[in-house]
KOLLUM-242686 format. One record per residue (C-alpha): x, y, z; chain; residue number from 0. Coordinates in nm, 4 decimals, always signed. Layout:
BEGIN
         px         py         pz   kette    nr
          X          Y          Z       A   NUM
...
END
This chain:
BEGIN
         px         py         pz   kette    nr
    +8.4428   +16.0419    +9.9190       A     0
    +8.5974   +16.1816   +10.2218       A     1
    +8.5292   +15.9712   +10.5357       A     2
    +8.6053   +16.0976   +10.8707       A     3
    +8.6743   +15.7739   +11.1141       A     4
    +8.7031   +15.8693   +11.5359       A     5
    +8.8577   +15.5947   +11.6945       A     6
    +9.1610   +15.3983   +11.4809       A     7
    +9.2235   +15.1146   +11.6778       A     8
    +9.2029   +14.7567   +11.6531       A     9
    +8.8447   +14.8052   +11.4700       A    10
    +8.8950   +15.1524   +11.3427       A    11
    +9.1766   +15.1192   +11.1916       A    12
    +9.1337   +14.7821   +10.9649       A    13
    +8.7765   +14.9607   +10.8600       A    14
    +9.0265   +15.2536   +10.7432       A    15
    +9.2512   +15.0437   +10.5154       A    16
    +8.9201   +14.8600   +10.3607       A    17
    +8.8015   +15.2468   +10.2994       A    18
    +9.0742   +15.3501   +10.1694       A    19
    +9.1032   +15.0261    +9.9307       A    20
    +8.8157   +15.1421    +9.8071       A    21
    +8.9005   +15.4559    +9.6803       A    22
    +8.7441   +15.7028    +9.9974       A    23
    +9.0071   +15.9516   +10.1475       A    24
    +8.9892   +15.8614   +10.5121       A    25
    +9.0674   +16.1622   +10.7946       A    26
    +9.1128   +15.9986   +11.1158       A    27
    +9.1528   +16.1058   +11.4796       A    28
    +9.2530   +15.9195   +11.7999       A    29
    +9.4135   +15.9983   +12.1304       A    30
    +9.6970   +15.7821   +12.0844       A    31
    +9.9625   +15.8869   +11.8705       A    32
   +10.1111   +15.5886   +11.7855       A    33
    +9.7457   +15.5154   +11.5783       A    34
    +9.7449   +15.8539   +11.4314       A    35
   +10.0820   +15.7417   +11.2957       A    36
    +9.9783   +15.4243   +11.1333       A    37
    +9.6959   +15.5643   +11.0172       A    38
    +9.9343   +15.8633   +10.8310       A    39
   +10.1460   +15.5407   +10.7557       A    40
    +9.8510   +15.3781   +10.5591       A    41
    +9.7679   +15.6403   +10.3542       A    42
    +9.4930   +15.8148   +10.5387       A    43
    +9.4913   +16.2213   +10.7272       A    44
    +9.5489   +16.2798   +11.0799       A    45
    +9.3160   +16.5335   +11.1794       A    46
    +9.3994   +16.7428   +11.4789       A    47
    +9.0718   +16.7287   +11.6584       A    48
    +8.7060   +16.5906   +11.6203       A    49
    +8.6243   +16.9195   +11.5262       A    50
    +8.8577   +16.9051   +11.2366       A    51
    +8.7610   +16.5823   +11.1037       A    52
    +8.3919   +16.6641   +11.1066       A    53
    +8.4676   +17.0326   +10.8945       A    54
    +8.6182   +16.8241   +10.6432       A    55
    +8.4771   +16.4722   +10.6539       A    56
    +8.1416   +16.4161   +10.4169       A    57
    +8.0353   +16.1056   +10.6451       A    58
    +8.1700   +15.9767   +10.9721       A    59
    +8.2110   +15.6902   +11.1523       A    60
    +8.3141   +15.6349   +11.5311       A    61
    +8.4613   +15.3484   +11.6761       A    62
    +8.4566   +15.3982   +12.0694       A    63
    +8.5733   +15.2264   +12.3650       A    64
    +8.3444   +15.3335   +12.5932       A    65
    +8.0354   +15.5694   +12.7136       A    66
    +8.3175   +15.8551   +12.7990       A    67
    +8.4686   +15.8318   +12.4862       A    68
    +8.1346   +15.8801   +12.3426       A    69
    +8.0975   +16.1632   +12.5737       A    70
    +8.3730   +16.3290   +12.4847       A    71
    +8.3304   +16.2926   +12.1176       A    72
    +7.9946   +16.4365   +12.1162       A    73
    +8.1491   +16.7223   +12.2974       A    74
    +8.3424   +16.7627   +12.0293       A    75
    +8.1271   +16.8061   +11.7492       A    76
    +7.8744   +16.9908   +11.9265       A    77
    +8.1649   +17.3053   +11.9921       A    78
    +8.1770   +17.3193   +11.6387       A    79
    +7.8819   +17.1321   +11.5047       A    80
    +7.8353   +17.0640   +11.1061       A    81
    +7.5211   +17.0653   +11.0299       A    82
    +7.4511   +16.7973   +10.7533       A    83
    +7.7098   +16.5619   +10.8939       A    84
    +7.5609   +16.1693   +10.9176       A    85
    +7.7834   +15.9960   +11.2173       A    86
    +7.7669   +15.6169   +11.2129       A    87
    +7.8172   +15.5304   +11.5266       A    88
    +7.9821   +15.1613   +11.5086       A    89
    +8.0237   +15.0722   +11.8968       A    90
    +7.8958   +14.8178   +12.1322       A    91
    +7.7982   +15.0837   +12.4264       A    92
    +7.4423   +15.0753   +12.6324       A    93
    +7.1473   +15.2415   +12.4079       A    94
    +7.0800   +15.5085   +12.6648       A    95
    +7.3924   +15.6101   +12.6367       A    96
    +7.3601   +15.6362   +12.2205       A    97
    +7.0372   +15.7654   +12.2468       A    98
    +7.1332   +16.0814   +12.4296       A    99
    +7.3776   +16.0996   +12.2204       A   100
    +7.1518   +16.1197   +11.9102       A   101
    +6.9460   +16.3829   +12.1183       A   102
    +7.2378   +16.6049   +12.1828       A   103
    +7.3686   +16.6036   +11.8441       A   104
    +7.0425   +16.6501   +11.6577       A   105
    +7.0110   +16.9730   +11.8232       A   106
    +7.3834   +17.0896   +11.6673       A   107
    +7.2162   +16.9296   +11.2991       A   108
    +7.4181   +16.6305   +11.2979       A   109
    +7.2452   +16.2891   +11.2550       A   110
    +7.3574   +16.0622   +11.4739       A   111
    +7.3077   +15.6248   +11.3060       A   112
    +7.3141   +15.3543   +11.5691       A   113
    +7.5091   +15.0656   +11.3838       A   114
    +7.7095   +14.8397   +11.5875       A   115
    +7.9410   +14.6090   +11.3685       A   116
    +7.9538   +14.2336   +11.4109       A   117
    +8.2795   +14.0673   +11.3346       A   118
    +8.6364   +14.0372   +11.5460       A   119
    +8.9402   +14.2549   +11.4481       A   120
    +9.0839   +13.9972   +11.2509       A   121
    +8.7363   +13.9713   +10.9953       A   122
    +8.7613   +14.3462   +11.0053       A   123
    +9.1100   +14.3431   +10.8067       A   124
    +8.9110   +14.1101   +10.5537       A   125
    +8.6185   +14.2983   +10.5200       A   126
    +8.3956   +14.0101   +10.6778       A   127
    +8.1953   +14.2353   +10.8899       A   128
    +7.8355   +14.2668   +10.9748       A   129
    +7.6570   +14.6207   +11.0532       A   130
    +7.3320   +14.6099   +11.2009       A   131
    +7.1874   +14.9734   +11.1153       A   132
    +6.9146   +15.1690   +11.3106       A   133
    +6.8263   +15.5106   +11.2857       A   134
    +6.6536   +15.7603   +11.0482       A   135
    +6.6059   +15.6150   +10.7104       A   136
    +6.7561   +15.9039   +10.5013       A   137
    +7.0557   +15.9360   +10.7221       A   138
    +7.0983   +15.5575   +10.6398       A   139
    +7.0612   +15.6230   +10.2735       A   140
    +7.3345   +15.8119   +10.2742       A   141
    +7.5510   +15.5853   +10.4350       A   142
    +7.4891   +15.2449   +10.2956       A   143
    +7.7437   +15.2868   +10.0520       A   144
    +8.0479   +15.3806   +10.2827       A   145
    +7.9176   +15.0595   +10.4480       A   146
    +7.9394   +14.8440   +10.1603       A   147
    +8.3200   +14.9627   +10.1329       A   148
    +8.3628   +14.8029   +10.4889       A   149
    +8.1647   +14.5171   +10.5580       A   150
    +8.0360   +14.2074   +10.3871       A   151
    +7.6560   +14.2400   +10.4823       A   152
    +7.4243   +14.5692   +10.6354       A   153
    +7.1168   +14.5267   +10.7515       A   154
    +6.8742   +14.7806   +10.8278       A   155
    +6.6308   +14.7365   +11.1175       A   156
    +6.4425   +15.0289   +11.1910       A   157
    +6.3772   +15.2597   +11.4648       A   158
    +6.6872   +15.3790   +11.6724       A   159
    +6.8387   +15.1196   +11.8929       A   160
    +6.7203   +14.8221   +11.7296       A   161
    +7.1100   +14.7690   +11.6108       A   162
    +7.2521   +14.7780   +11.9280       A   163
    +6.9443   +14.5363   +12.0381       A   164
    +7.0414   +14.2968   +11.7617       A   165
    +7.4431   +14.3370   +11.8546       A   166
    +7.3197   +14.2131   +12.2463       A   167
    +7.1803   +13.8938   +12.0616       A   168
    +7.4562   +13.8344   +11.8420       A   169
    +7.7296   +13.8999   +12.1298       A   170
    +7.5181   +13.6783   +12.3586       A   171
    +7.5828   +13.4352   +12.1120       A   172
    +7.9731   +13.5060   +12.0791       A   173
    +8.0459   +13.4932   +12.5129       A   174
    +7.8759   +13.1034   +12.4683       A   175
    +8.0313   +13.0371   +12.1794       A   176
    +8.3681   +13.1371   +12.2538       A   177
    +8.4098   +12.9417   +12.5655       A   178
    +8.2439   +12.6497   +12.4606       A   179
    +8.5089   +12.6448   +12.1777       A   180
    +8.7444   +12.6571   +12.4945       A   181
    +8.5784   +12.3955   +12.6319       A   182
    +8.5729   +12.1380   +12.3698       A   183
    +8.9312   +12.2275   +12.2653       A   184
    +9.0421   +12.1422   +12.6164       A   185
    +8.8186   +11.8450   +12.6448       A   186
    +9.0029   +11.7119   +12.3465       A   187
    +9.3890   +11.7612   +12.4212       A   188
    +9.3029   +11.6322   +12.7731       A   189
    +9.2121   +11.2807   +12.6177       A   190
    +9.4760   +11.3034   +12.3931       A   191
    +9.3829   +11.4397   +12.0967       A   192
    +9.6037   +11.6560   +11.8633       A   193
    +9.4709   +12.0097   +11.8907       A   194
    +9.5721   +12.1275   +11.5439       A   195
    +9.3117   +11.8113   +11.4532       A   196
    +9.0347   +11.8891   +11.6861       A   197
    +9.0304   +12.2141   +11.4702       A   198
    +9.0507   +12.0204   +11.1167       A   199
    +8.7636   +11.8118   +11.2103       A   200
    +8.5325   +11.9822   +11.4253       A   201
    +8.5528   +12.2383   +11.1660       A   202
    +8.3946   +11.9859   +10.8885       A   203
    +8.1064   +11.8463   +11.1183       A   204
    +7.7682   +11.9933   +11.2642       A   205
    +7.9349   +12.1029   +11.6012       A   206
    +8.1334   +12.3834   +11.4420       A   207
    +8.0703   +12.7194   +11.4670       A   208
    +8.1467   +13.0728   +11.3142       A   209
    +8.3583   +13.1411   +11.6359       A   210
    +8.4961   +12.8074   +11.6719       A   211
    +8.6429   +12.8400   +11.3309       A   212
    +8.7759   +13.2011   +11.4113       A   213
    +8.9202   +13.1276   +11.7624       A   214
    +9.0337   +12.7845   +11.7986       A   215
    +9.2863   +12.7905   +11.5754       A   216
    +9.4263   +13.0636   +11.7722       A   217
    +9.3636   +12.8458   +12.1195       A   218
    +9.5860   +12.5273   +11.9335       A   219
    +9.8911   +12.7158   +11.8825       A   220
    +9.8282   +12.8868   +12.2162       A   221
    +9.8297   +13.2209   +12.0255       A   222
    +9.6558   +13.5104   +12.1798       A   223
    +9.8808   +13.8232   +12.0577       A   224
    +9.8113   +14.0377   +11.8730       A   225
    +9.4327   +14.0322   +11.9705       A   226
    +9.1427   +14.0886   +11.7593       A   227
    +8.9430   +14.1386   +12.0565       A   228
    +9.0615   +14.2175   +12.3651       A   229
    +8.9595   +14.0358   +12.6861       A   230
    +8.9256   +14.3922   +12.8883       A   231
    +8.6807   +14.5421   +12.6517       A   232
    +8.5174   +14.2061   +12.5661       A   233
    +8.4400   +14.2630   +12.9643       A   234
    +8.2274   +14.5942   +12.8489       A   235
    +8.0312   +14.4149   +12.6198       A   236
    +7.9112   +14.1714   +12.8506       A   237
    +7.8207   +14.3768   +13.1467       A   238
    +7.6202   +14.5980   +12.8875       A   239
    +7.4701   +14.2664   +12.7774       A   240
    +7.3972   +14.1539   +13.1274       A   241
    +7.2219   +14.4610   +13.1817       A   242
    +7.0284   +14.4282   +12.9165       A   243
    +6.9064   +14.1284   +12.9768       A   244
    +6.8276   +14.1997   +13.3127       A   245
    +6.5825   +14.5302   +13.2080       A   246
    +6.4006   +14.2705   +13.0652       A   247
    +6.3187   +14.0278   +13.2849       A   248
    +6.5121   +13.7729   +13.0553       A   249
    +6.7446   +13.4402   +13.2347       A   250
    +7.0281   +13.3868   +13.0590       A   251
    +7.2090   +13.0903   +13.2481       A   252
    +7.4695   +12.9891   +12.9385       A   253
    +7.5577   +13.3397   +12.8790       A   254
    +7.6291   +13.3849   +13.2743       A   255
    +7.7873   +13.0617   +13.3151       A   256
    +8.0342   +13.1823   +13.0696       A   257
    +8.1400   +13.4617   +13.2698       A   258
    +8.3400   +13.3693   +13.5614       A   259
    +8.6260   +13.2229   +13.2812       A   260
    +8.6594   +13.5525   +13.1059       A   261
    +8.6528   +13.7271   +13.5240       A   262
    +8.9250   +13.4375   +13.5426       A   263
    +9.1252   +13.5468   +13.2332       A   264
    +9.1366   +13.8921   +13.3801       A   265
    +9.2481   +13.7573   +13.7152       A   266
    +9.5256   +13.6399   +13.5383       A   267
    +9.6552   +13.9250   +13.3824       A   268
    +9.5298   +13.8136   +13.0370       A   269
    +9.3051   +14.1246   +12.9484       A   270
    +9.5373   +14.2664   +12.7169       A   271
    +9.5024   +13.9401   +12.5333       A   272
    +9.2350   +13.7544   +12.2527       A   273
    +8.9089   +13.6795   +12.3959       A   274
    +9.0417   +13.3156   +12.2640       A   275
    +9.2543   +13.2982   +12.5909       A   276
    +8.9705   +13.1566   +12.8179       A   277
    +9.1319   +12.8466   +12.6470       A   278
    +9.4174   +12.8789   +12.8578       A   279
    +9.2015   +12.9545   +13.1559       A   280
    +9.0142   +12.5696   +13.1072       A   281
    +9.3503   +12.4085   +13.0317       A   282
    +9.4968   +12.5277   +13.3630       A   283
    +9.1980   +12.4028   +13.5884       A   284
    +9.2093   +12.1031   +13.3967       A   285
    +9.5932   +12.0306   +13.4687       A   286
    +9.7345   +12.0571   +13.1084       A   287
   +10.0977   +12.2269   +13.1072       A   288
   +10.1990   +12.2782   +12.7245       A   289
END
């Protein structure tokens, strides 16, 4: 199967190697050459444009940083739309913004899948994803398979913009649990606890977590590079959570307690790092120098 895949980075491009394990030929695009290189590198095609990709690609998938990039790539396909194509689109981004972009594409014949992935960078290289599908039925059809190459687990739930919906919960989730983590980690090696136990035991009781397990590793040995998520898109996700929230009428006083650290990380020129560096952020206002 040919798979088209807009957007190789941290996301995009682990989901390319798992595709490719699997025996599709992936043709890839991104604006940074140094990805379109790795991706060559790996085995898959570097397409020259969107355009490209989708006149040669049987499926696509896009992994996006933002509602501009999204933009810009339905711009794309809609100069030179394919009719037929199915697009998966895999990011976290507001639903108003994927919903017009489902409108403008359907009018070029493309059929545009709402199906925002669960799962950090690092589960991506593993295959330990999550993809919460939405979107016409027989456009999912044809997709579930190139999902099953990817991800550990799709779920289908419906109507259009029920995935992202479910994504808001499940990232809701992540922000609390991700700083609690932080929290506990720090609450620990201030009493005088070994960190590289705190993550031995915790991990073996009821306290743990799918995110503690994932992140406070990384926040023992203090190690935050490469990232599987980055703290400055991490910071996307939860204003579109936030504002989701918000249209309906919903308090959410964990989820906003836990954003001031992450505002903090960024303060401290840590957005280029692992959403795991708010640990760093509690051990400094708690006084601990390692």
């Amino acid at each position: 199967m040919k798979v088209g895949v807009i957007g190789v980075g941290i996301m995009g491009s682990a989901i390319a190697r798992n595709l490719m394990r699997a025996g599709s030929t992936v043709i890839g695009y991104d604006i940074s050459d140094s990805r379109m290189a790795e991706l060559e590198g790996a085995g898959g095609i570097a397409a020259r444009s969107v355009a490209d990709l989708a006149g040669e690609a049987e499926l696509a998938l896009s992994s996006l940083p933002s509602i501009a990039a999204l933009d810009v790539t339905v711009n794309a396909l809609l100069a030179r739309p394919r009719s037929g194509l199915v697009l998966a689109e895999l990011s976290t981004l507001p639903i108003e913004a994927k919903l017009r972009a489902r409108d403008a594409l359907a009018a070029g014949g493309i059929a545009l899948l709402d199906c925002p992935i669960s799962g950090t960078g690092a589960q991506a290289v593993t295959g330990d994803l999550a993809v919460y599908a939405s979107g016409e039925r027989a456009a999912f059809d044809r997709a579930a398979p190139l999902f099953a190459q990817f991800a550990r687990v799709t779920h289908y739930l419906g109507a259009f913009g029920n995935g992202s919906k479910m994504k808001f919960v499940a990232n809701l989730l992540v922000a609390i649990h991700n700083v609690a983590s932080a929290e506990a980690m720090v609450l620990g090696m201030k009493a005088g606890l070994d960190p590289a136990e705190i993550v031995k035991v915790i991990a073996s009781g009821v306290g743990t977590s799918r995110i503690f397990e994932l992140r406070a590793p990384m926040m023992a040995e203090r190690r935050y590079e490469p990232p599987t998520m980055k703290i400055e898109i991490w910071q996307k996700d939860m204003a579109v959570i936030s504002g989701f929230a918000a249209s309906h009428g919903v308090a959410t006083p964990l989820f906003s307690a836990s954003a001031p650290i992450y505002n903090a990380a960024i303060g401290q020129q840590r957005g280029g790092e692992d959403t795991a560096a708010v640990c760093a952020v509690l051990e400094q206002m708690a006084g601990i120098e390692r």
